[in-house]
C-alpha positions as a printed Julia matrix, in Angstrom:
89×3 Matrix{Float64}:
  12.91   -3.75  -27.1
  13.4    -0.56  -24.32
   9.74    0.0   -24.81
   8.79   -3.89  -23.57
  11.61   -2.94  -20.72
   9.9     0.06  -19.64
   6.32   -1.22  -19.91
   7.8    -4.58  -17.94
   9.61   -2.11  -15.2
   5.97   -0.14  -15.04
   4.63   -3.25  -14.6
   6.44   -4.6   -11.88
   6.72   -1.61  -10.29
   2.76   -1.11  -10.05
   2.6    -4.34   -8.38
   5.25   -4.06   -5.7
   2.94   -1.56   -3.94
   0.35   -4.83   -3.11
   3.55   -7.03   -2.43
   5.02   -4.68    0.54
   1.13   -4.58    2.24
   1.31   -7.06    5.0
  -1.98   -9.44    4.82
  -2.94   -7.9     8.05
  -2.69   -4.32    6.89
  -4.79   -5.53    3.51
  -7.26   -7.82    6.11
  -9.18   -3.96    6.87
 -11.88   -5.65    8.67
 -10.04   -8.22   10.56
 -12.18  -11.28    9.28
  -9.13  -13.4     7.42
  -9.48  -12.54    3.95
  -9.26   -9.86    1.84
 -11.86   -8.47   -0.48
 -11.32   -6.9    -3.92
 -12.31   -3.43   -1.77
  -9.39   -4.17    0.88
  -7.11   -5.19   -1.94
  -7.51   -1.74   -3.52
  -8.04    0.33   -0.32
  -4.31   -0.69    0.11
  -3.19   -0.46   -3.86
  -5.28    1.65   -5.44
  -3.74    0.0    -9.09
  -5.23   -3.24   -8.53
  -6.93   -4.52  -10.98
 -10.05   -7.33  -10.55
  -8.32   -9.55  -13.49
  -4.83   -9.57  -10.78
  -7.87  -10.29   -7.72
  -9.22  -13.04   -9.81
  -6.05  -14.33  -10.93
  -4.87  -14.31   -6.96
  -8.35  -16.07   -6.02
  -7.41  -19.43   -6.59
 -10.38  -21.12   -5.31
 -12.59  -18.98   -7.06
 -14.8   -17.7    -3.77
 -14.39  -13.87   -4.33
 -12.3   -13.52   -1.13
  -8.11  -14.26   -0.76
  -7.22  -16.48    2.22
  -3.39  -15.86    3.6
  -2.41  -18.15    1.44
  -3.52  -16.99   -2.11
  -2.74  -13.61   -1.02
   0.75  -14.71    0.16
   1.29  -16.58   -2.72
   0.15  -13.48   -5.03
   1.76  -10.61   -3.26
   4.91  -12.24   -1.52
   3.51  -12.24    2.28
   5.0   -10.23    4.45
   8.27  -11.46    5.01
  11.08   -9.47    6.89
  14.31   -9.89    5.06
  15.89   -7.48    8.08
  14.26   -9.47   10.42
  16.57  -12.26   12.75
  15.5   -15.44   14.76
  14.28  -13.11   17.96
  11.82  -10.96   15.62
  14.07   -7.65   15.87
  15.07   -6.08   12.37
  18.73   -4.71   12.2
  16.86   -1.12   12.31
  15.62   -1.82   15.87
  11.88   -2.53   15.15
């Protein structure tokens, strides 16, 4: 049982680098997806089975929303209704 927990931990761990990438950050070349190249060039750890898992619609590239939807976007828990975060960014 700890060895699932630690492998599970590893696991989610590895992948939290991908979720706190903003899609623009991933989006290298500014064309509105992201390739398995971005993908990696921002998590080095990702695999091609977790890009083809996240390509929903099969074309090889993520949209915004199958990378959203895979990584957890980029929202701003910190963030308030003018934009601000409470550290001042």
């Amino acid at each position: 049982m700890k060895k699932l927990l630690i492998i599970s931990a590893a696991a989610l761990f590895g992948a939290s680098a991908a979720y706190a990438t903003p899609f623009e950050d991933a989006d290298a070349n500014g064309d509105g997806v992201v390739t398995l190249e971005e993908l990696q060039a921002v998590n080095p750890d990702a695999t091609e089975e977790e890009f083809d898992a996240a390509d929903t619609n099969g074309d090889g590239m993520l949209s915004r929303d199958e990378y959203d939807a895979a990584f957890g976007g980029d929202d701003d828990d910190d963030a308030d209704d003018t934009g601000y975060d409470e550290w001042g960014g």
